[in-house]
Every structure is written in structure tokens, then in C-alpha cells.
C-alpha positions as CSV (number, residue, x, y, z in Angstrom):
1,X,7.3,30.7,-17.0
2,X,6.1,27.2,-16.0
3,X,8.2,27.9,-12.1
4,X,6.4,31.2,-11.9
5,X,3.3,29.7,-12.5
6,X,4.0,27.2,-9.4
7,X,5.7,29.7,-7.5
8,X,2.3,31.6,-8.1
9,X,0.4,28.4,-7.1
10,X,1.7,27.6,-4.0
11,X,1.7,31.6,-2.4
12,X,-2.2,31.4,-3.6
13,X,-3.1,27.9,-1.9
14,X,-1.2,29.4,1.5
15,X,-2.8,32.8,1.2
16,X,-6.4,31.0,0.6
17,X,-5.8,28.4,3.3
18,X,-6.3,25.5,0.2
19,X,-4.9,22.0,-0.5
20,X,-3.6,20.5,-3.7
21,X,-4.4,17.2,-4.1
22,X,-3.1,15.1,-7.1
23,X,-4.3,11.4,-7.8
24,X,-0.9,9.1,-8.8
25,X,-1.9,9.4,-12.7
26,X,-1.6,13.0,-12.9
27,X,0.9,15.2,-15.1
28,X,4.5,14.9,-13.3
29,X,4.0,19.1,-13.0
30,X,0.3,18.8,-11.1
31,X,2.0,16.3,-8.8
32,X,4.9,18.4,-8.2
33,X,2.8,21.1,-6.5
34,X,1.0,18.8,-4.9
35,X,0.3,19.0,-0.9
36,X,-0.4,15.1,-1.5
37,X,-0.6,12.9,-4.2
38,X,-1.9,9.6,-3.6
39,X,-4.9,7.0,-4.9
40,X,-8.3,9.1,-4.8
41,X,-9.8,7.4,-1.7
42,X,-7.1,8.0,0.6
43,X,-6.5,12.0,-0.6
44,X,-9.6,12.6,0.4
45,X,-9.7,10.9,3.8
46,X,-6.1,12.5,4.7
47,X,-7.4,16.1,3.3
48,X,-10.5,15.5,5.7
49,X,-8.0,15.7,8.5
50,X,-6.4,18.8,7.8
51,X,-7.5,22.3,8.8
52,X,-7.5,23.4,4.8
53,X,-11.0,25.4,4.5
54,X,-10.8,24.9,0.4
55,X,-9.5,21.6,-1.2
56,X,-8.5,21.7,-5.1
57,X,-8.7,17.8,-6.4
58,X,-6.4,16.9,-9.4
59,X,-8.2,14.2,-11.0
60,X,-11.4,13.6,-12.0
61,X,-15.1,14.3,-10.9
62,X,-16.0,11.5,-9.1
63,X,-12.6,11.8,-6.9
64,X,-13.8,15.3,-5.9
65,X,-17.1,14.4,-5.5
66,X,-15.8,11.9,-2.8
67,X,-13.8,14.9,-1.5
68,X,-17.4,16.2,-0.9
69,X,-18.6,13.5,0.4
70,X,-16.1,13.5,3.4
71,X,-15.4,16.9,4.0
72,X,-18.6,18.5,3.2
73,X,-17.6,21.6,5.7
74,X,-14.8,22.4,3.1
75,X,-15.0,24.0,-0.4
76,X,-14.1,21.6,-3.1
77,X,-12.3,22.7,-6.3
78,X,-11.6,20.8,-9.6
79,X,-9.8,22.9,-11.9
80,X,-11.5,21.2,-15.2
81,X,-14.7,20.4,-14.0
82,X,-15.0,17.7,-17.6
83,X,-12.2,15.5,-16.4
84,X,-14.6,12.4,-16.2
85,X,-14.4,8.8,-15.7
86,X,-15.7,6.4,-18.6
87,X,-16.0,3.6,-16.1
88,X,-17.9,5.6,-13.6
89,X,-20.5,6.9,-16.6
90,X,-20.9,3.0,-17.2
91,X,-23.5,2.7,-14.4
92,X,-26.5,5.7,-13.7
93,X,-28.1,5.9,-10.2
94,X,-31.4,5.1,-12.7
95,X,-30.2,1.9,-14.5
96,X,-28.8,0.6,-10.8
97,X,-32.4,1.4,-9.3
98,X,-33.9,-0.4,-11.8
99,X,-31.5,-3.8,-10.9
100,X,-32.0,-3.4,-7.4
101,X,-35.7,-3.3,-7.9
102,X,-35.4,-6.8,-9.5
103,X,-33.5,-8.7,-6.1
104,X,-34.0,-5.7,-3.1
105,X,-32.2,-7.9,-0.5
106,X,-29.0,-8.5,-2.7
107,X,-26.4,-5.9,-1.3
108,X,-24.6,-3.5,-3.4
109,X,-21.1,-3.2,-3.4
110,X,-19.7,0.1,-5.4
111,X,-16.3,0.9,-6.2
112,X,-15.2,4.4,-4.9
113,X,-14.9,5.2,-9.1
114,X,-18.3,6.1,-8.8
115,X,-20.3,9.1,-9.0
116,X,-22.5,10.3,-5.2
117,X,-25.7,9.3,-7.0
118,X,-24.6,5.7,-7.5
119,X,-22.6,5.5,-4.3
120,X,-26.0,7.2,-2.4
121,X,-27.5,4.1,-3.5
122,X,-24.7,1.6,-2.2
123,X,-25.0,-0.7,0.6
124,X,-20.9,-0.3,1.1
125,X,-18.4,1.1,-1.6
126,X,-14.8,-0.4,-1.7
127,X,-11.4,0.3,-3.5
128,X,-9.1,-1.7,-5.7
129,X,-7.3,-2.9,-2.5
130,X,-10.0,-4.0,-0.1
131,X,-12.3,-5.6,-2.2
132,X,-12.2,-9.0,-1.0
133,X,-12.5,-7.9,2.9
134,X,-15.7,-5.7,1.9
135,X,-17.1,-8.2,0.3
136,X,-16.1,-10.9,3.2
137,X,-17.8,-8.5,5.8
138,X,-21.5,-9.1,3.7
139,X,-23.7,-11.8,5.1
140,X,-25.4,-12.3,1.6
141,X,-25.4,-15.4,-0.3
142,X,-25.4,-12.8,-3.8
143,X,-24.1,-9.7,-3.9
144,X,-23.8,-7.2,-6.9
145,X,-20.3,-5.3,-8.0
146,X,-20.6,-2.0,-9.6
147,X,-19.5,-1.1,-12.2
148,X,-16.2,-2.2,-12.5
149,X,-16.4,-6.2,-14.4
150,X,-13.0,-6.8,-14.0
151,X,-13.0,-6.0,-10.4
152,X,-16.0,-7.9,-9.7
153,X,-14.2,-11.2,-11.6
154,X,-10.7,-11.0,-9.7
155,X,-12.7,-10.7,-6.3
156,X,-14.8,-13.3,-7.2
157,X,-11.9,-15.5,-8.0
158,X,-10.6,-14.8,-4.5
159,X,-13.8,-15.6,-2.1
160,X,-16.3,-18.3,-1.7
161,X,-19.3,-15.5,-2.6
162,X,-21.5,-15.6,-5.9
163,X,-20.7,-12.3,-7.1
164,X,-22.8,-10.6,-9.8
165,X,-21.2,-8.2,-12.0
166,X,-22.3,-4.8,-13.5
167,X,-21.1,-4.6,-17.5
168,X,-18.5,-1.8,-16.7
169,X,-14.5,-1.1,-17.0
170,X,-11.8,1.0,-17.1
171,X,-11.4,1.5,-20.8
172,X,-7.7,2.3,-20.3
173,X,-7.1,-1.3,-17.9
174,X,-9.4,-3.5,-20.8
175,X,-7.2,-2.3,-23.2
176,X,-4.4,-4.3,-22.0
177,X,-3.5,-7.1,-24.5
178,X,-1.7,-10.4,-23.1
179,X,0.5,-9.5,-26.5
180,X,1.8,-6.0,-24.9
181,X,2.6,-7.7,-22.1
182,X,4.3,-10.8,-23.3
183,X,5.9,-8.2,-25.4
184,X,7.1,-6.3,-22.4
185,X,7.9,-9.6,-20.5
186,X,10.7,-10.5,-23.3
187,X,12.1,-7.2,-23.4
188,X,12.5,-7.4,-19.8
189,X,12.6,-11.0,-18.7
190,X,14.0,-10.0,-15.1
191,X,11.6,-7.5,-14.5
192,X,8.4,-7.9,-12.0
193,X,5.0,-7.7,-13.5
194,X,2.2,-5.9,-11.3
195,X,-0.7,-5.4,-12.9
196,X,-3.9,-3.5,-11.7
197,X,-7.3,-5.4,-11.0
198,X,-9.1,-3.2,-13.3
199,X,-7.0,-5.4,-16.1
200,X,-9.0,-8.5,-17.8
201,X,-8.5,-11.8,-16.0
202,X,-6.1,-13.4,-18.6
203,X,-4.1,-10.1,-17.9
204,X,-4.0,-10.7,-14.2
205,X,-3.1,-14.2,-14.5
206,X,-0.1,-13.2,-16.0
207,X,1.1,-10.9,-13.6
208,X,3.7,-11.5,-10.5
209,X,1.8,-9.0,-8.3
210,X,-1.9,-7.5,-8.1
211,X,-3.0,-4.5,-6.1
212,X,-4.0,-1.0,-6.3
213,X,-1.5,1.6,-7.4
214,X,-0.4,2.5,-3.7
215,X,0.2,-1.3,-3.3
216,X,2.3,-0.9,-6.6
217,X,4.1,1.9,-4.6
218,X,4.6,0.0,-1.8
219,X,5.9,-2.9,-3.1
220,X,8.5,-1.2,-5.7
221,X,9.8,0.7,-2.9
222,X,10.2,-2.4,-0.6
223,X,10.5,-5.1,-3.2
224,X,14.4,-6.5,-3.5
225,X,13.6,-6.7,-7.4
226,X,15.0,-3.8,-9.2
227,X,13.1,-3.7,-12.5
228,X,9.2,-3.5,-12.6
229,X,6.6,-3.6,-15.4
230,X,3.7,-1.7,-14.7
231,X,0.4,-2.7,-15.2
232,X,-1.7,0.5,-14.9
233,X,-2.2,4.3,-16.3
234,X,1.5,5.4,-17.5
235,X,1.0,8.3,-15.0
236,X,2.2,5.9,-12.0
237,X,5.7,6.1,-13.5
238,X,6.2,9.3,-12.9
239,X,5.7,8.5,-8.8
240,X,7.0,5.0,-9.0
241,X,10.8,6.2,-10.2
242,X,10.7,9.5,-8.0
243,X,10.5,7.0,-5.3
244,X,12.7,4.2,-6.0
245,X,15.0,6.3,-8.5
246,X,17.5,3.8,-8.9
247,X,15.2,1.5,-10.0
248,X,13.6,1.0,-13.1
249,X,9.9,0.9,-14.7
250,X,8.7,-0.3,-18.1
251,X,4.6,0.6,-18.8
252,X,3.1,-2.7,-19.9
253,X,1.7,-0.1,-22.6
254,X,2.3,3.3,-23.6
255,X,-1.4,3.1,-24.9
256,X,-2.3,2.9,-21.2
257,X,-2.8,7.0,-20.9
258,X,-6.1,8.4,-19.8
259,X,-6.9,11.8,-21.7
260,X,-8.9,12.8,-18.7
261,X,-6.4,12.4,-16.3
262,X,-4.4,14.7,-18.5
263,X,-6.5,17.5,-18.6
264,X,-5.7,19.4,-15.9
265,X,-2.8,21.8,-16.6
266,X,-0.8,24.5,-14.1
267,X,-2.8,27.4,-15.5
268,X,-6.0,25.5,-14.9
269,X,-4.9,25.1,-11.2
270,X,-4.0,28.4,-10.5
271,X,-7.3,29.8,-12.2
272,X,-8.9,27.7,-10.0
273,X,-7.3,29.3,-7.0
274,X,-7.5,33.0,-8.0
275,X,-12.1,32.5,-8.6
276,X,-12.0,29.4,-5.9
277,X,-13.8,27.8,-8.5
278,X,-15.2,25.5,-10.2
279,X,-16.7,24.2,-7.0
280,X,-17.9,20.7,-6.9
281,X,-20.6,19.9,-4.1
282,X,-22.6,16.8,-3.2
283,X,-26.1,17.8,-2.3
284,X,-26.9,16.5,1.1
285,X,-29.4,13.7,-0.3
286,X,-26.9,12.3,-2.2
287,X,-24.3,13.6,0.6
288,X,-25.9,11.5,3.7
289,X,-26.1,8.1,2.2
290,X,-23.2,8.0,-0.2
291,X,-21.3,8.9,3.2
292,X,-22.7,5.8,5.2
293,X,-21.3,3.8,2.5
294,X,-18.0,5.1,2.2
295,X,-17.6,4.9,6.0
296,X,-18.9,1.4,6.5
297,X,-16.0,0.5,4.3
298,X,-13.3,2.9,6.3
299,X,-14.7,0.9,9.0
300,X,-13.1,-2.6,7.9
């Protein structure tokens, strides 16, 4: 049943000209019948560059808003239109007006896990792996982080700037106790910590490696070490051992799982091809701006 279903899947997406994209945390079956599965920044800049008319994002709202965003000629599905984001319902484009009111010639820095309306209202957005060179490239003795904390605090610790921080985080990275992972560390004393900058600061300081979950990628797959502990959503493993298989990955926690990432199933994908729906689309006066400060970061 579940093969038919992607056999179905993938005639569909060729017969309706569409890409499947799935984010690294995804279900292992989403990411199987994936066109590309990456971190949601970089789907959406590589599925800008293909000739796909209809893009169907595996993740969660904001990511397919982003898709919008970029590729606003294209028709942008997401097959369970209330995966959301906790962190990116942390900050409103109201509540962010109101603090830019109070210092307008502080920049804004966002964080791509953002909805448009809050991004629209960005000076320059950034991702988990470029932080520091966005914020490097202000000339701005303040500048304000959104809405990430943790973020904001581990690139604050690695630049000369006074960074101001919104009160926001990933639920599922905060969760991370130093006990889990000195827990982890003992079971697995030769194994490589990399932990995820939306993790707390005393988390980070324990950790051998910090970077975004390509950087995880990259490093596992180039790294001479052969055992890793992961410092992010349990859904990286999935990617981390198909591409290294004969190495081998312990989650820092198996309470690190995001329901929302989880709630896109094979069914919901393929509904989502047979209606092309539901649709996801940026109005343009969210569209214009949020754009400008997506590509003044692609710049860098």
C-alpha cells in the first residue's frame, strides 16, 4: 500500500509538472519521495531554479511561505496547511512594530523561521548558518534578533556587536538538558557532539561542533570521526545515516521530536497533488519587502 501510494506520488508530481520538497526533519517516507530535501532556506532557493510550475513544501508554514516569497510565479502547496512553527508564532508583525517604533534606526535582523509579515518588516533575515556574517555586514552600533533568543546569544557571543534579543525559541532545541547530554556523552564517550544554535548556551558550550543541520551533514559526511551525537530534531537521523551509513548517530534526546514536523503523511501529499491544494501565497505587500530581506542576505 504505502509503495503504491508513492508510486502514485511521483506519476502525479511528473504529470502536474510539481516538486517535492522535504525539510531534513521530515518523516524518513516524505523524504524518500522527495525531489530535494534539505534545510528550508536552501529548498526554496534551489526550487526557484527549476522549471517546476507547482512546488509542494514538506515542512511547515513559514518554509512555504518563503517558497512564496522567492518563487512567487509558481503555485505553492503544503499538504497540511497547520503544520506551524512555535518559535515563529513567538514574534507578531504587531508586537515587532511596536519595538521598532521605540529605537526606528536600530536594524532588524530576522531568522528565515519567520512568518512574511514579520520578515516584510525585516531590515535583512538570516539562517542558523550565516548569522554572524549578517550581522557583520550591519553598520549599527544595536541591532535587534528575532525571535530566536538562543540564536541571538551564540551570535552575540561570536561578534563585537550589542545584540538585542527578542523572547523567542525553538521549544524542541530549549528543551535540551545539559543532563541528556552528559547522559549521551557517557554512553558514548568517543562520539562527536554537534549541537544546533537554537540549543541554550550552556548546551552549546558543551558541544564539539555548532552549525545548522546542513553543516551537521556536511561535517558527518567529511568528518574522520565515526560516531556523532546529534544535537537537533530526531528527524536529522534519518538523513544523517543514509548518508554516512557506516557511521553511527545517537539523538542527544529522543524528546527532541517536533509534532509539527510530523504531520505531514503520504496520503496528505498525494491529496495535495490530485486538488493542487492547499495553496500557500504571500500577498505582494508582504511579498515585496519580505523579499528584499531575504535577498540582501543571499547577497552575503
Amino acid at each position: 500500500m504505502t509503495q503504491d501510494i508513492k508510486n502514485r506520488i511521483r506519476k502525479l508530481a511528473k504529470e502536474k509538472n510539481a516538486i517535492i520538497l522535504a525539510h531534513n526533519y521530515q518523516p524518513p517516507d516524505i523524504q524518500e519521495i522527495a525531489d530535494l530535501c534539505g534545510d528550508s532556506l536552501e529548498l526554496s532557493i534551489r526550487a526557484s531554479k527549476t522549471g517546476a510550475g507547482t512546488i509542494v513544501f514538506c515542512g511547515v508554514h513559514f518554509m512555504a511561505e518563503t517558497a512564496s516569497i522567492l518563487c512567487p510565479e509558481k503555485k505553492v502547496l503544503l499538504p497540511r496547511l497547520d503544520a506551524g512553527c512555535p518559535m515563529a508564532d513567538m514574534v507578531t508583525a504587531g508586537a515587532l512594530k511596536e519595538r521598532i517604533a521605540q529605537n526606528p534606526e536600530m536594524p532588524v535582523v530576522t531568522y528565515v523561521n519567520s512568518t512574511a509579515d514579520v520578515k516584510a518588516l525585516t531590515t535583512i533575515c538570516c539562517t542558523s548558518a550565516n548569522s554572524v556574517n549578517v550581522i557583520n555586514s550591519l553598520d549599527a552600533p544595536e541591532i535587534l534578533m528575532v525571535p530566536d533568543r538562543n540564536l541571538a546569544r551564540y551570535t552575540a557571543a561570536k561578534t563585537s556587536r550589542t545584540i538585542q534579543h527578542w523572547d523567542g525559541c525553538c521549544p524542541i532545541h530549549d528543551r535540551l538538558s545539559p543532563e541528556a547530554v552528559l547522559k549521551q556523552k557517557q554512553a558514548h564517550p568517543e562520539a562527536i557532539f554537534m549541537a544546533h544554535p537554537e540549543c541554550r548556551m550552556e548546551i552549546l558550550e558543551m558541544a564539539d561542533l555548532v552549525t545548522s543541520t546542513s553543516g551537521m551533514l556536511r561535517h558527518a559526511r567529511e568528518s574522520d570521526h565515526q560516531s556523532f551525537i546529534v544535537g537537533t530534531e530526531v528527524g536529522l537521523l534519518y538523513p544523517l545515516q543514509k548518508a554516512s551509513p557506516q557511521k553511527r548517530f545517537y539523538p542527544a534526546s529522543e524528546d527532541m521530536l517536533c509534532p509539527d514536523m510530523k504531520k505531514i503523511t503520504l496520503e496528505d501529499v498525494l491529496n495535495s497533488l490530485i486538488h493542487l491544494a492547499p495553496e500557500v501565497k504571500v500577498p505582494e505587500h508582504f511579498r515585496v519587502p519580505a523579499f528584499e530581506a531575504v535577498r540582501r542576505m543571499i547577497e552575503l
